[in-house]
One Martini backbone bead per residue (centre of mass of N, CA, C, O) as a GRO file, in nm:
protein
  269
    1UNK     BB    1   0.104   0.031   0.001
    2UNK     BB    2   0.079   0.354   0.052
    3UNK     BB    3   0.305   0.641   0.169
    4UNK     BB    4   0.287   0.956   0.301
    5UNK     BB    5   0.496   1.223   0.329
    6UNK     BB    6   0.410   1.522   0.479
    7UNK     BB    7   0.383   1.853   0.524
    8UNK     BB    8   0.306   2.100   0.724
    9UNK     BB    9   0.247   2.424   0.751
   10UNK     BB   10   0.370   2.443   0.456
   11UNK     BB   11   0.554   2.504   0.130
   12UNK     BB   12   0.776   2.352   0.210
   13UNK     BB   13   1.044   2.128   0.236
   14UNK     BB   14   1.143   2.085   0.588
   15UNK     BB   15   0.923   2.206   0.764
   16UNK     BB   16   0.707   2.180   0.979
   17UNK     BB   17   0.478   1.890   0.987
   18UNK     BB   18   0.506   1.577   0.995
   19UNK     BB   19   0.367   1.292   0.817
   20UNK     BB   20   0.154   1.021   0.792
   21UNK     BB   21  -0.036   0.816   0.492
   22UNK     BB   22  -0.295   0.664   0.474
   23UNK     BB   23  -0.477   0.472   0.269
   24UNK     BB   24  -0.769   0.256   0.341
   25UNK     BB   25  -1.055   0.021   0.319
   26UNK     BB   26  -0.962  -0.024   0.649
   27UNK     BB   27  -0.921  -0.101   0.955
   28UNK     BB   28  -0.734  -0.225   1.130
   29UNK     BB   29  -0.570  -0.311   1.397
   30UNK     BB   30  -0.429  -0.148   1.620
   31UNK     BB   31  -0.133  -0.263   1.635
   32UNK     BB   32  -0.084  -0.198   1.353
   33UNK     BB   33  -0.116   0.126   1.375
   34UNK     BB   34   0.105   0.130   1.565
   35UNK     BB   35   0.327  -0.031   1.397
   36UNK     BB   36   0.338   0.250   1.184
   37UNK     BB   37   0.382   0.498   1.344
   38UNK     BB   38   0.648   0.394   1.528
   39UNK     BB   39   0.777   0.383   1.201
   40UNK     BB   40   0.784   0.658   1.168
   41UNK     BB   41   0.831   0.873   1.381
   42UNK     BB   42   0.621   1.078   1.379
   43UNK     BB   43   0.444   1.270   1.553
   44UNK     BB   44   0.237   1.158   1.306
   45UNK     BB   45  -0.052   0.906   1.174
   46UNK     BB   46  -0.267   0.887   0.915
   47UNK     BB   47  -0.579   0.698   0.899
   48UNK     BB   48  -0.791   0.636   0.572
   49UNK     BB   49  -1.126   0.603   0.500
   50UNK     BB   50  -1.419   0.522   0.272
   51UNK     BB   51  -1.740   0.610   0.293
   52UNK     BB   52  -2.033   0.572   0.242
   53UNK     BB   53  -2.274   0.695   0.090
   54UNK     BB   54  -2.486   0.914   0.248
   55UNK     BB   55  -2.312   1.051   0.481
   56UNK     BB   56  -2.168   1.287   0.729
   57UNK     BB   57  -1.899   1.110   0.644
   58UNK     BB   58  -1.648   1.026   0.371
   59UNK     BB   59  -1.432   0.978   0.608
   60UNK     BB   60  -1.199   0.783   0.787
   61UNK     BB   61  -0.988   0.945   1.113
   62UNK     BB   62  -0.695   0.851   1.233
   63UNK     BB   63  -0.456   0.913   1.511
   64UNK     BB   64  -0.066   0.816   1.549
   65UNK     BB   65   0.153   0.821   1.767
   66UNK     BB   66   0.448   0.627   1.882
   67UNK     BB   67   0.222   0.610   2.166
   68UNK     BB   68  -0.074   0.704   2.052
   69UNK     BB   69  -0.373   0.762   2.038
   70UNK     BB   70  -0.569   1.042   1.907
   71UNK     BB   71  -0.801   1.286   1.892
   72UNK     BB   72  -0.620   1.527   1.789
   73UNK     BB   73  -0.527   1.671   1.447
   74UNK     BB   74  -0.415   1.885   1.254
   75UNK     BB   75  -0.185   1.840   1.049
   76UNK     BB   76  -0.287   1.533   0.955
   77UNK     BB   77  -0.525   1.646   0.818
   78UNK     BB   78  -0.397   1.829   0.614
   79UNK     BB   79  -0.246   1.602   0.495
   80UNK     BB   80  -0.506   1.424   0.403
   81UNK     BB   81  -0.636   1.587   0.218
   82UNK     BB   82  -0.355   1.651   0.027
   83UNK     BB   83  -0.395   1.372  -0.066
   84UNK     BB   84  -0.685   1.328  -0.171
   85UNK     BB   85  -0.598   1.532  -0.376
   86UNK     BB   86  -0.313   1.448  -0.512
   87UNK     BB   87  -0.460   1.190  -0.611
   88UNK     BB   88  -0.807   1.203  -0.622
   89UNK     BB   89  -0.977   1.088  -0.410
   90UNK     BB   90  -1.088   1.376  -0.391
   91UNK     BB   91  -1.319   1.670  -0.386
   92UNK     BB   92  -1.331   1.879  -0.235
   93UNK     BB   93  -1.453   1.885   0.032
   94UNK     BB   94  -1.380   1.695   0.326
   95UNK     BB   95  -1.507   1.471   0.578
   96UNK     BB   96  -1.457   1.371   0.897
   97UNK     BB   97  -1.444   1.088   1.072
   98UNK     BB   98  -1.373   1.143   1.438
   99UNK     BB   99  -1.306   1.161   1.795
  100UNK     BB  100  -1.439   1.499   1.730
  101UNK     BB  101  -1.563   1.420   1.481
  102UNK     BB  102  -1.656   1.657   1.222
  103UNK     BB  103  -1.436   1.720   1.004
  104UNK     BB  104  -1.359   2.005   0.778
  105UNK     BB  105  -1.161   2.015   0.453
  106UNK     BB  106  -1.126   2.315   0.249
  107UNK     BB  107  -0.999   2.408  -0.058
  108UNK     BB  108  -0.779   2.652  -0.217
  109UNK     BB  109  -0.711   2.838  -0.459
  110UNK     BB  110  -0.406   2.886  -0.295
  111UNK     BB  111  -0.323   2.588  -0.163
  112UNK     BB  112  -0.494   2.550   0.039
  113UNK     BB  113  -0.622   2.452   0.413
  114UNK     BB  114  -0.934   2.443   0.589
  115UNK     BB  115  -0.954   2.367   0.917
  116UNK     BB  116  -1.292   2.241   1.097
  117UNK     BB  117  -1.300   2.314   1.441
  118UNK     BB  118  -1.325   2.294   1.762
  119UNK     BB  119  -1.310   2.500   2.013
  120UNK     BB  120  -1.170   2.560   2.293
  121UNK     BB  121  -1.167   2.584   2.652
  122UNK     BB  122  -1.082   2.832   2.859
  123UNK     BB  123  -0.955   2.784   3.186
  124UNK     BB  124  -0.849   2.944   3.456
  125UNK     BB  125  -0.565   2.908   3.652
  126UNK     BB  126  -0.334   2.786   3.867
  127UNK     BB  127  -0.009   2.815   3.890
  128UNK     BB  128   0.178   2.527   3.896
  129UNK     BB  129   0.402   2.380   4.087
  130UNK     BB  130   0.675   2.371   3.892
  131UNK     BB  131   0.643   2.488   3.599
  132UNK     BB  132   0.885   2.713   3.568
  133UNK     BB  133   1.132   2.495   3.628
  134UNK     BB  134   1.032   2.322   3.361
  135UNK     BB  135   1.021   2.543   3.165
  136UNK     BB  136   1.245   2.815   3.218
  137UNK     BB  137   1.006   3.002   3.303
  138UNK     BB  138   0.747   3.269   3.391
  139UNK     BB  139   0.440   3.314   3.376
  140UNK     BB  140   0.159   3.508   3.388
  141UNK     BB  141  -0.060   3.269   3.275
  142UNK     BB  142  -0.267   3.012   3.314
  143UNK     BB  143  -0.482   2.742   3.111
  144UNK     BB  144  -0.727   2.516   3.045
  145UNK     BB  145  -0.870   2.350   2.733
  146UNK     BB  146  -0.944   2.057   2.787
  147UNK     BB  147  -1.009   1.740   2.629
  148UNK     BB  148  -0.917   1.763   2.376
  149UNK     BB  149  -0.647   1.902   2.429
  150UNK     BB  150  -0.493   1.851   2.693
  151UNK     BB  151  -0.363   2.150   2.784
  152UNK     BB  152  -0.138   2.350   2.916
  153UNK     BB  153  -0.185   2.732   2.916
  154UNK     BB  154   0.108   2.959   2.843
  155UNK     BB  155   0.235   3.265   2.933
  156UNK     BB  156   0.443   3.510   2.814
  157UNK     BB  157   0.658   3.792   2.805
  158UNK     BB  158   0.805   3.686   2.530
  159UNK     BB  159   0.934   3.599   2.230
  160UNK     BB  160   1.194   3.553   2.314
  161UNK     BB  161   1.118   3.337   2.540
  162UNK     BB  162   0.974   3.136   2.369
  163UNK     BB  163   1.245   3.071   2.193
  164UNK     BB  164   1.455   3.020   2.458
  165UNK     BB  165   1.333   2.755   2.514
  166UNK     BB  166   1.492   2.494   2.822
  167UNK     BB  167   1.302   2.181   2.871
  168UNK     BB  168   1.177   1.993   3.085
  169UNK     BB  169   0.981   1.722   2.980
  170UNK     BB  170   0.943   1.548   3.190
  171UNK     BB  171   0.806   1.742   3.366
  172UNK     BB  172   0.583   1.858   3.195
  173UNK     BB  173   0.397   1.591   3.255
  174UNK     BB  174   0.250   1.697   3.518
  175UNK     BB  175   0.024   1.941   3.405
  176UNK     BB  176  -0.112   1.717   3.186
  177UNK     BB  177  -0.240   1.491   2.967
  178UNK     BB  178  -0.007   1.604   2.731
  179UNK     BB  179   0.071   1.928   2.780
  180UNK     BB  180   0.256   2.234   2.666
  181UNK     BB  181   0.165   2.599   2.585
  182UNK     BB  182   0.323   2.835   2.456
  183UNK     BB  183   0.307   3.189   2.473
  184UNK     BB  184   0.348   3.486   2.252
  185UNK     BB  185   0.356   3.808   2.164
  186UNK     BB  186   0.447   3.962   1.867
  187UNK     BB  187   0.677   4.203   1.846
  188UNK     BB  188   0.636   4.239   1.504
  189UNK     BB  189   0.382   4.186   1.278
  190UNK     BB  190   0.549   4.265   1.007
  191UNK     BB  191   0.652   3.956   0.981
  192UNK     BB  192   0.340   3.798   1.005
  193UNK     BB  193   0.282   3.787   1.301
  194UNK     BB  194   0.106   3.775   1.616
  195UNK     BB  195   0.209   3.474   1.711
  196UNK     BB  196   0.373   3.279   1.978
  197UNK     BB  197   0.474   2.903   1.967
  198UNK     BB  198   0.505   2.620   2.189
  199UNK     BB  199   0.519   2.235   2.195
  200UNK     BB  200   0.467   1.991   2.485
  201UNK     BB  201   0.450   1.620   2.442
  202UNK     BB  202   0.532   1.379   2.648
  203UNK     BB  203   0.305   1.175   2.701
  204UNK     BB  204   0.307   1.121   2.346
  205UNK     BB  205   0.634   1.110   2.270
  206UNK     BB  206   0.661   1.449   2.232
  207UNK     BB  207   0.873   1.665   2.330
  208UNK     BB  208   0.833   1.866   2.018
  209UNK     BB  209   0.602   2.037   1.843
  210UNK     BB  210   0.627   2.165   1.557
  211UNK     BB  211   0.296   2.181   1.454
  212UNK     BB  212  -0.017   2.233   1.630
  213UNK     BB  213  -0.352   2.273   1.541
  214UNK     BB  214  -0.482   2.211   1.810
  215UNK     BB  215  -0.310   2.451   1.966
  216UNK     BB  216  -0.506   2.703   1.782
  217UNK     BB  217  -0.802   2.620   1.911
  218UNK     BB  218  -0.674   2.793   2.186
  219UNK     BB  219  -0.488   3.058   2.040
  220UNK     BB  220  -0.730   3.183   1.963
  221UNK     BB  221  -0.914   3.267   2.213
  222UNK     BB  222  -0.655   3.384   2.368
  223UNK     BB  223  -0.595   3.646   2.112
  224UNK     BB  224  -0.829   3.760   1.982
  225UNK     BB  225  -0.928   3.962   2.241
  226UNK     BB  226  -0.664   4.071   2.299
  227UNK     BB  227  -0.625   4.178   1.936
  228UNK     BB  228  -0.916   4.254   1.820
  229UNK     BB  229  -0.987   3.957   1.640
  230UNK     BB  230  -1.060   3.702   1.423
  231UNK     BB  231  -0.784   3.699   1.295
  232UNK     BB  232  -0.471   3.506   1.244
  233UNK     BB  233  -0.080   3.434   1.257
  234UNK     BB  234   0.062   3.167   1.364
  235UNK     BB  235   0.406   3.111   1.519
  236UNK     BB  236   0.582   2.811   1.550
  237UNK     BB  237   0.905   2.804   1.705
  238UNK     BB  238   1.088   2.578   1.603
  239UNK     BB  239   1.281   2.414   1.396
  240UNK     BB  240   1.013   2.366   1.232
  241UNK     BB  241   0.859   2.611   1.137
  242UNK     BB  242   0.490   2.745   1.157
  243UNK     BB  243   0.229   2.848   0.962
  244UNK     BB  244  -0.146   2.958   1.146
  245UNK     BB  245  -0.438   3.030   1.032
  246UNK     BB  246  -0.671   3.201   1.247
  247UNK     BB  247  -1.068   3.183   1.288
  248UNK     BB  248  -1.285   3.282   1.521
  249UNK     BB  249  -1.625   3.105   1.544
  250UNK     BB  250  -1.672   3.084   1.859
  251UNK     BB  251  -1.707   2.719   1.858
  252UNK     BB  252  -1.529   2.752   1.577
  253UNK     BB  253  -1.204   2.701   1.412
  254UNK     BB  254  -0.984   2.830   1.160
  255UNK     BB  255  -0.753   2.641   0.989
  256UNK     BB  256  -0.439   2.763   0.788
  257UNK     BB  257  -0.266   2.561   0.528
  258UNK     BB  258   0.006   2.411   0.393
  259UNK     BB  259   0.145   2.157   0.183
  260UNK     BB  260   0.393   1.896   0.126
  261UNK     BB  261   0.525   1.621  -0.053
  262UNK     BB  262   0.815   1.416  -0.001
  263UNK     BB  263   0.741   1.135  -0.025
  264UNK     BB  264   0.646   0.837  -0.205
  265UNK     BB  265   0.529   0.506  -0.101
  266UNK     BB  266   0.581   0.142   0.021
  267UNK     BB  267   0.468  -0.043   0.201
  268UNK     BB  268   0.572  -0.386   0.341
  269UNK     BB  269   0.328  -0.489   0.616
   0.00000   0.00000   0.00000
């Protein structure tokens, strides 16, 4: 069967998140989808098969990083989606039946993929003990994401700051189901971005995600109200850097971003 390996949130090759993406005819067993994952070796590997016509979503779609099945992960969704477009297998929008329900992929006349997800939930909290010592900087101010997301989001004093993080990984695993998203407003915005942010997910065996759309479900409504806009454009500053625009729409956010495919291969397990 084919595997496809894309770059997400990036148009060129070897920055933002890589993804594995398999087309399949149905789900194998769960063993075989980790034992596939583990061997890719990316944050996530996308596996999607195609659902019978006339029901409320076209393909269904798991995700599965080296040590665990997640909820949602936004890179390999937009990797899924650009497979689907680049090999002919869907045309137009494309519904994702997943474990957060349904998510549509909408492709863009400028080569981009629109992915339509549901908003975070964020709840202020108290600074956890030991976080700062963990993560190598003081927060301003914690936040709990909710149950899809799953992450402690922490802002952070400036850009540089963010930038500048050298966390411990296992500590940071102390404070929340998945990890840990660092955010801070972008200190000039004419650079193209209006926030930055990283992410640390210990927990799911990925001690830094390249780029990360699931926390961006989150990083919209925590900056949209701040910067009084309701587009914005996140850098995720990690080694392979990329830009998520997100568009904040109440309960549901807009997530867009190109993708480009480096792989196309064979697997033969």
């Amino acid at each position: 069967m084919r595997i496809h390996i894309v770059d997400a949130f990036t148009d060129r090759p070897f920055a933002g998140n890589p993804a594995g993406v398999l087309l399949l005819d149905a789900f194998p067993a769960d063993d075989w989808l980790q034992k596939v994952a583990r061997e890719v070796n990316h944050a996530e590997t996308a596996f999607a098969h195609r659902l019978p016509a006339g029901g409320e979503a076209d393909w269904a779609l798991r995700w599965f990083t080296p040590a665990a099945e997640v909820a949602m992960c936004g890179h390999a969704t937009l990797a899924t989606a650009h497979v689907l477009r680049a090999t002919g297998a869907h045309e137009g929008p494309v519904r994702f039946a997943t474990l957060s329900g349904v998510l549509v992929a909408t492709p863009g006349e400028d080569g981009s993929i629109t992915l339509d997800f549901p908003t975070a939930p964020l709840t202020p909290v108290d600074l956890p003990a030991g976080v700062a010592e963990a993560l190598g900087a003081e927060p301003r101010a914690a936040f709990d994401t909710g149950p899809n997301v799953g992450d402690l989001l922490v802002e952070l004093a400036d850009e540089k700051t963010v930038h500048g993080l050298t966390p411990d990984h296992r500590a940071l695993g102390a404070f929340s189901e998945r990890g840990l998203i660092a955010t801070a407003r972008a200190e000039d915005p004419a650079r193209g971005h209006d926030f930055v942010s990283r992410c640390f997910f210990p927990n799911i065996g990925i001690d830094e995600d390249p780029v990360t759309g699931s926390a961006h479900t989150a990083l919209a409504p925590f900056w949209s109200p701040r910067l009084g806009r309701s587009v914005l454009t996140g850098l995720q500053a990690s080694s392979r850097p990329g830009h998520v625009r997100t568009e904040l729409r109440g309960d549901r956010t807009l997530l867009t971003g190109h993708a480009v495919t480096v792989i196309d291969g064979e697997l033969r397990a």
